[in-house]
N, C-alpha and C positions, 0 to 999 in steps of 0.2 A: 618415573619417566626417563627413557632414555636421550643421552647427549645426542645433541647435536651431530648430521653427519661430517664431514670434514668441505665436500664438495654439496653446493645444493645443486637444486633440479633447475632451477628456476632467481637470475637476479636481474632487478630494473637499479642501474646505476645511475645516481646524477639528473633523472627524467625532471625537464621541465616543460610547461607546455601554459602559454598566453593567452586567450580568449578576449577580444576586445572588451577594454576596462578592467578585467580579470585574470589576477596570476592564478590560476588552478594550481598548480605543482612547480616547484621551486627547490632542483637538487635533491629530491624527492630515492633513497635507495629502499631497495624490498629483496628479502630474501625468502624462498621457497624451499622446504626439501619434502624426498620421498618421504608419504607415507605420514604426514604433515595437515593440519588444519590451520591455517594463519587465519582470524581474527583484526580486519581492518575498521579503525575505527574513528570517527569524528563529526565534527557538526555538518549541519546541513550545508553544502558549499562549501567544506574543507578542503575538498578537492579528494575523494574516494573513487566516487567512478570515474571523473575525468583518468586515474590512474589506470582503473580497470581497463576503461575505454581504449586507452593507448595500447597496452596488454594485449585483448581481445581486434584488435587491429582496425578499430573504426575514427581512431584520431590518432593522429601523427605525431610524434612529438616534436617541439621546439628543438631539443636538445637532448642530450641521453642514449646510454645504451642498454639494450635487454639480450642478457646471455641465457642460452637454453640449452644445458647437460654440458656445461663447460664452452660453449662457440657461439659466437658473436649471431643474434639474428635479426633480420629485417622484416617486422612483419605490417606490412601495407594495404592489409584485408580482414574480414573477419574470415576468410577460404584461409588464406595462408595460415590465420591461428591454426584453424581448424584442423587443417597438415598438418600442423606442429602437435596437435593433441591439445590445445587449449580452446576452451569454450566458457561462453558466459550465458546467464541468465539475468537480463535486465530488467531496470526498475519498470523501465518503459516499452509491451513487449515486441518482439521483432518479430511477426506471425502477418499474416495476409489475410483479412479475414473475410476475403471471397470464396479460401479455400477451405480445405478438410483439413481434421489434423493431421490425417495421413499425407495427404500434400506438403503441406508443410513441414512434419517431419524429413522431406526429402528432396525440398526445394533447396537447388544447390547442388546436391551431392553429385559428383563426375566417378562415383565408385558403383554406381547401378547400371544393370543392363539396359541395352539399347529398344530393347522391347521390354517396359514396367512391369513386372509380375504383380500388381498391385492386391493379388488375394495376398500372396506371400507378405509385403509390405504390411499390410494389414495384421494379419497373423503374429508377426514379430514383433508390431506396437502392440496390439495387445498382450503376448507373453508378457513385453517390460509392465505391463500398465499392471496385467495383475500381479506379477512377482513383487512391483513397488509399493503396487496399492493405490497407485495415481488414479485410478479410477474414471479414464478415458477413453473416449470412444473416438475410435480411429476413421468413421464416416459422420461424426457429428464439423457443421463448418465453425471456425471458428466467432463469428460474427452473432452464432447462437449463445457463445456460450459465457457465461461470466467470469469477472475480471479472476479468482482464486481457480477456475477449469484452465482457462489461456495461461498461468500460471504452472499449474501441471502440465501441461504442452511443452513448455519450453524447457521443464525442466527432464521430461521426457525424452523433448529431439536432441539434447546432449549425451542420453545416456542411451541411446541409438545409435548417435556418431562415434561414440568411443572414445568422449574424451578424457585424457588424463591427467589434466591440469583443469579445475571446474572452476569457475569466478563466478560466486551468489549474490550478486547485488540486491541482499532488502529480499532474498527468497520465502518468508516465513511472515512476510505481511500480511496476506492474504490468507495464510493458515492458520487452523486450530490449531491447539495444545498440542494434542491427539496428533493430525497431519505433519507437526512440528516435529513431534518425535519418528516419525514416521522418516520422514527425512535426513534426518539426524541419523537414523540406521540406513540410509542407502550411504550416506557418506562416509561413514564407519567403513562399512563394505568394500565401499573403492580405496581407501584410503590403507585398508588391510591388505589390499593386493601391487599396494605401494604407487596406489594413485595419487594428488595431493589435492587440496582444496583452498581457494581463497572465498573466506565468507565479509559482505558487509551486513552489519546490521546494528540497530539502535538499542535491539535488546541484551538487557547486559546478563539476563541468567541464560539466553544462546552463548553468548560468547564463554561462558564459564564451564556449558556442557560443552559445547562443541569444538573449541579451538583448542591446540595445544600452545599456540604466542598469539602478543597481542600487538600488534601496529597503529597508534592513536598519529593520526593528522591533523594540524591545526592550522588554520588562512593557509591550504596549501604547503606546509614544512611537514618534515617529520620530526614529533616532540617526545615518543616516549617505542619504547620497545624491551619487552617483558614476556614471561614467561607463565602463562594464566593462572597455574599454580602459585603464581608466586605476589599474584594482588587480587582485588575484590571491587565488586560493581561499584560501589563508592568513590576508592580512588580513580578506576577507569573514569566516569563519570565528570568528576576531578578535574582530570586534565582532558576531557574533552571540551568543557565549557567553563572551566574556571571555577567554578563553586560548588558547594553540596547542591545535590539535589535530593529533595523526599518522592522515594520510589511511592507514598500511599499518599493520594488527594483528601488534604483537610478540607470536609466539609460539614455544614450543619444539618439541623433537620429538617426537612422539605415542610413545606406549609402550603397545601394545595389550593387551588381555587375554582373558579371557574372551571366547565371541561371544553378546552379549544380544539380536539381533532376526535375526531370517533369515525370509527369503519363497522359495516354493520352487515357481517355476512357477505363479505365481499370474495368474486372469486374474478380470476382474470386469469388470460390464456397466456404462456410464453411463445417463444418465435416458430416453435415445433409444431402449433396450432395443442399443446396438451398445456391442461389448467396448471398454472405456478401459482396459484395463491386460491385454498381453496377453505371460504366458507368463514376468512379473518375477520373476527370482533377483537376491537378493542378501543380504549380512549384513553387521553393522555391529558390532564389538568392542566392550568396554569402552577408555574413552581412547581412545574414534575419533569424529572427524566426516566423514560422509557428505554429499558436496553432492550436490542434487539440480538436473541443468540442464534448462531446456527452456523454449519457448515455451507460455504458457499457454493451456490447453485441451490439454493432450497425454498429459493422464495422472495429473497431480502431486494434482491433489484428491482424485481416487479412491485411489489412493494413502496417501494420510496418513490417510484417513477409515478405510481397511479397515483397517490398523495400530491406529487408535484406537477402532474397535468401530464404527465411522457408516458403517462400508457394506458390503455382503455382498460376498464371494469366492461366484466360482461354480466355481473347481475350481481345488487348486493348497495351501499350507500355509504359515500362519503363526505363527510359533515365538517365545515371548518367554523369555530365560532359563532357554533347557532347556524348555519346556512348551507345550505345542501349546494357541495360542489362536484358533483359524482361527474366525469368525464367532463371538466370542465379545462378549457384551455391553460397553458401553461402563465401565461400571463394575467389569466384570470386569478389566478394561486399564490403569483407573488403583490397582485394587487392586495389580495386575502391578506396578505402578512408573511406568505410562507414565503422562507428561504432553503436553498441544499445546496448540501457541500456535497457533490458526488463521488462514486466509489470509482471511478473514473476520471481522473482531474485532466487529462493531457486530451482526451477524446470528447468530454461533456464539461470539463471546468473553466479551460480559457482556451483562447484566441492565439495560438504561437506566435503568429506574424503581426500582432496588436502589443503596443507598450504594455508595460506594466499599469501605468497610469490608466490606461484607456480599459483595460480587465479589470480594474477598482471601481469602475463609473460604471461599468456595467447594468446595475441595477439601480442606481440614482441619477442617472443621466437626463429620466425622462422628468426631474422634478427640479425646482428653486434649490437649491440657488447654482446648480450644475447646468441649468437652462434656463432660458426666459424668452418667452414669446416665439416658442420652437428654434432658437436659437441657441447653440454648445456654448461655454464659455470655456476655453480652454486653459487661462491661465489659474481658474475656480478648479478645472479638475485637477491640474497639475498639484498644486496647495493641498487640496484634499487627499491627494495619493502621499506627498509627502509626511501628510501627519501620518495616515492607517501605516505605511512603510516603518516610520518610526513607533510607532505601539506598537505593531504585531513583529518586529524586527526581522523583516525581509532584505534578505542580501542584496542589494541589488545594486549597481553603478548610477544608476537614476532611473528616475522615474519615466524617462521616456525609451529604455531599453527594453526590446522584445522580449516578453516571457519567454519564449524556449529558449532563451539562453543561459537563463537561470539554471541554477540543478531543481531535483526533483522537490524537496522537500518545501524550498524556497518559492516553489508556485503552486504547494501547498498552503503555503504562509500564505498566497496570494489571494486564492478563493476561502481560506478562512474570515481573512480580513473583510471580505467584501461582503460573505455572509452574512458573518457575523452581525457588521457595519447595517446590514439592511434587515434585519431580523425585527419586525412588528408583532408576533406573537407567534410564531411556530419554528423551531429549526430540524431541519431532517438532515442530520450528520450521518453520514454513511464514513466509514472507516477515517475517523476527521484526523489522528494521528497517525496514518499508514506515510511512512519513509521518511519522519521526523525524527530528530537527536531524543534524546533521556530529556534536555533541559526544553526542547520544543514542545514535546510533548507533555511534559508537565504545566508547559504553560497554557498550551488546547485544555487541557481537561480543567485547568485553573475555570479556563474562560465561558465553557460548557454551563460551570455549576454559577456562575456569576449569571449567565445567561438566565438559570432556573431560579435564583433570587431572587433577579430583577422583573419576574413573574412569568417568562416568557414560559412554554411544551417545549420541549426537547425529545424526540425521537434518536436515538442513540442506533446505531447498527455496525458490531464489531463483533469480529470472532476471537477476540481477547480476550476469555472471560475474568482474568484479573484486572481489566480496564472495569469491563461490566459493573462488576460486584462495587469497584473504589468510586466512579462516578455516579450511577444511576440509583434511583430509586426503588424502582421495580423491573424487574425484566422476563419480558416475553421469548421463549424458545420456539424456535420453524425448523420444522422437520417436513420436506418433502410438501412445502405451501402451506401444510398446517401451523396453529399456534397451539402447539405441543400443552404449554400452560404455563400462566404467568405468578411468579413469583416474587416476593420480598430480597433486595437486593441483601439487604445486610444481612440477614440469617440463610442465605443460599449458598448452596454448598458447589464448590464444581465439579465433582466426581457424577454428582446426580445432573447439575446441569448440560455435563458430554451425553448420559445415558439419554435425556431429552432429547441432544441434540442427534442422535443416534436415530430416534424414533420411537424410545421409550414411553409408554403414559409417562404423566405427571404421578398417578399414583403409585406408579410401580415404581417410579423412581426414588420416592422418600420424598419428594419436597411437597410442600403446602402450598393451596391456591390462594394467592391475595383476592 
């Protein structure tokens, strides 16, 4: 690898930036050169993206300055980044989802003619779409499409704009393996014609392909700065959270019981009026987890939604506990027992402008001892948020502080907790470690398998297939609405479970039907 250039592209000196209750960044320096992949890394609320954030021009800083190609610059927009050649892809994404993604790719831009050529527009997302593989469609709106598509979008309308400074905030949550790598060579490519890249991410074999240094943040400081070559997931790890962590979930062997959810031939329409789920059997035991594989967009939303009362079956039975709930109200479902963590937290998980506390009561609000005689008891919720706060270890200044102030992962912690918390016999986790540290995430999947001990189904739905195989029991593969074919977690291979996920039979793929 070669040294270091003398001058970089890109330095944030000194950035500090407050948050009511919270120092995000604290004298915080970064350095960028050409042709560069930097690897930023730390716990949930270390203050990463609030750096990015400032970066990318949507929070100001308290203090500090950002030089770009040796000269001092002021950037007080995410337009100005953008002038500048810096762009981001956020956790949480910045898309309209009234429009198209051709809209979107070009909302903003003052470098298009005054009359749209909008086939042309078209035409050029697509080029990028298929040269990248993004596999977007430039008249589908965004509001149709799920959360790892709108994903592709965004990372799309950067590399449309032409940026040459990219910031990834957590880009490869929503990706496969397969799309993971995928990725990983569009960055290669920019980075070969001496673009640079800032990635965040909790996974530590990304940071090992893809970075050439590593930047670890801790409560907002900078504690550690290296050279990827020169340490391993272990120590990063390390000093993100203080202690080892075990990358593989010790767990025992399942002891099934009862069957609490079964779908029986079910099919259900997506927003396009065409069938996303076509023709799904399957059931999930007491002390069982169920992984759910596939590439997103395949089925998996509609999915957990018809299970959770949020989306109509149009022909087919769905059964919780002995009892036929096929299009039955959402409140019907979690009367049933069922809880979900959605694949969407910021849109379907919590309430921004609601405490923390008041996003914890959520689903116990309507019973003893958080109520009595349709009456709230406030100081009962408060008590309650403080202990889940302390279990599931949510960052947070208290409990009466609005969720979206939190960072991302942190109001992950938050609808974990509450799920979890209210989990009577079914949990439907949709991506339950998407934008959590190594050490957070080790502790969701701790709490998954604790969940399947303590007798509860567990529906799992992750496009991780190294989560899949270490947590679950058995896992079902969707290809295109289909259940491709469900197999035994621990003797599953991944190479065959991508060609599932592809739209391979199960037979031609090599694995066995459980």
């Amino acid at each position: 690898m070669e040294e270091k250039q003398a001058v970089p592209i890109l330095e944030m000196k000194n950035i500090t930036k407050q948050f009511p209750g919270v120092l995000a960044n604290e004298n915080v320096d970064l350095e960028l050169f050409h042709g560069e992949v930097l690897a930023l890394l730390g716990e949930n609320g270390a203050g990463k993206s609030t750096l990015m954030n400032i970066l990318s021009g949507l929070v100001r800083p308290d203090s500090g300055d950002i030089i770009l190609n040796g000269k001092k610059v002021d950037i007080s927009s995410p337009k100005d980044a953008m002038h500048l050649g810096i762009g981001m892809v956020h956790q949480n994404f910045k898309l309209v989802s009234t429009m198209t993604v051709a809209e979107n790719v070009i909302l903003g831009l003052d470098n298009e003619k005054f009359i749209l050529d909008m086939k042309e527009v078209r035409k050029k997302i697509s080029g990028i779409s298929d040269h990248y593989n993004l596999k977007v469609d430039p008249d589908s709106y965004i509001w149709q499409m799920s959360v790892g598509e709108q994903q592709r979008v965004e990372i799309l309308k950067l590399i449309y704009r032409g940026a040459e400074i990219l910031i990834l905030d957590e880009p490869t949550a929503v990706l496969t393996p397969q799309e993971s790598n995928e990725l990983n060579g569009i960055v290669k490519k920019m980075t070969a014609e001496g673009k640079s890249a800032i990635f965040i991410t909790h996974k530590m074999d990304e940071v090992m392909e893809f970075s050439d240094w590593v930047r670890v943040l801790q409560k907002g400081k900078l504690v550690s700065v290296t050279r990827t070559g020169d340490t391993n997931p272990k120590e990063l790890a390390n000093l993100m959270v203080g202690r080892d962590i075990l990358f593989r979930v010790e767990k025992k062997k399942s002891n099934p019981g009862k069957v609490i959810l079964e779908l029986d031939k079910v099919f259900a329409l997506n927003t396009k009026g065409v069938d996303a789920l076509k023709k799904v059997t399957f059931s999930i035991r007491a002390g069982e987890i169920l992984g759910i594989a596939g590439v997103a967009g395949n089925g998996q939303r509609e999915l957990t939604e018809v299970i959770t009362g949020l989306h109509k079956i149009t022909s087919g039975k769905l059964v919780v506990e002995g009892k036929e709930m096929t299009n039955k109200a959402p409140l019907d479902l979690i009367r049933a027992g069922v809880s979900h963590i959605p694949s969407d937290r910021v849109a379907m998980g919590v309430v921004g402008d609601m405490s923390v506390a008041s996003n914890l009561a959520m689903k116990e609000y309507r019973r003893a001892p958080l109520t009595k005689y349709g009456i709230l008891h406030p100081k009962r919720i408060f008590n309650m948020a403080k202990g889940m706060i302390e279990l599931f270890m949510i960052a947070t200044p208290s409990p009466l502080t609005n969720v979206k102030f939190l960072s991302g992962g942190n109001i992950q912690k938050t609808i974990l907790a509450r799920e979890i918390g209210a989990c009577r016999g079914l949990l439907i986790a949709a991506y339950p470690a998407r934008g959590l540290d190594v050490g957070a995430t080790e502790s969701v999947r701790k709490d998954i398998i604790a969940e399947r001990d303590n007798g509860k189904a567990v529906l799992l739905v992750s496009e991780d297939l190294d989560e899949l195989i270490s947590v679950s029991d058995k896992i079902a593969v969707m290809s295109e609405g289909k259940v491709m074919g469900i197999v035994d977690a621990e003797t599953a291979d991944i190479e065959s479970l991508g060609l599932m996920m592809a739209g391979v039979s199960l037979e031609q793929s090599g694995e066995k039907e459980v």
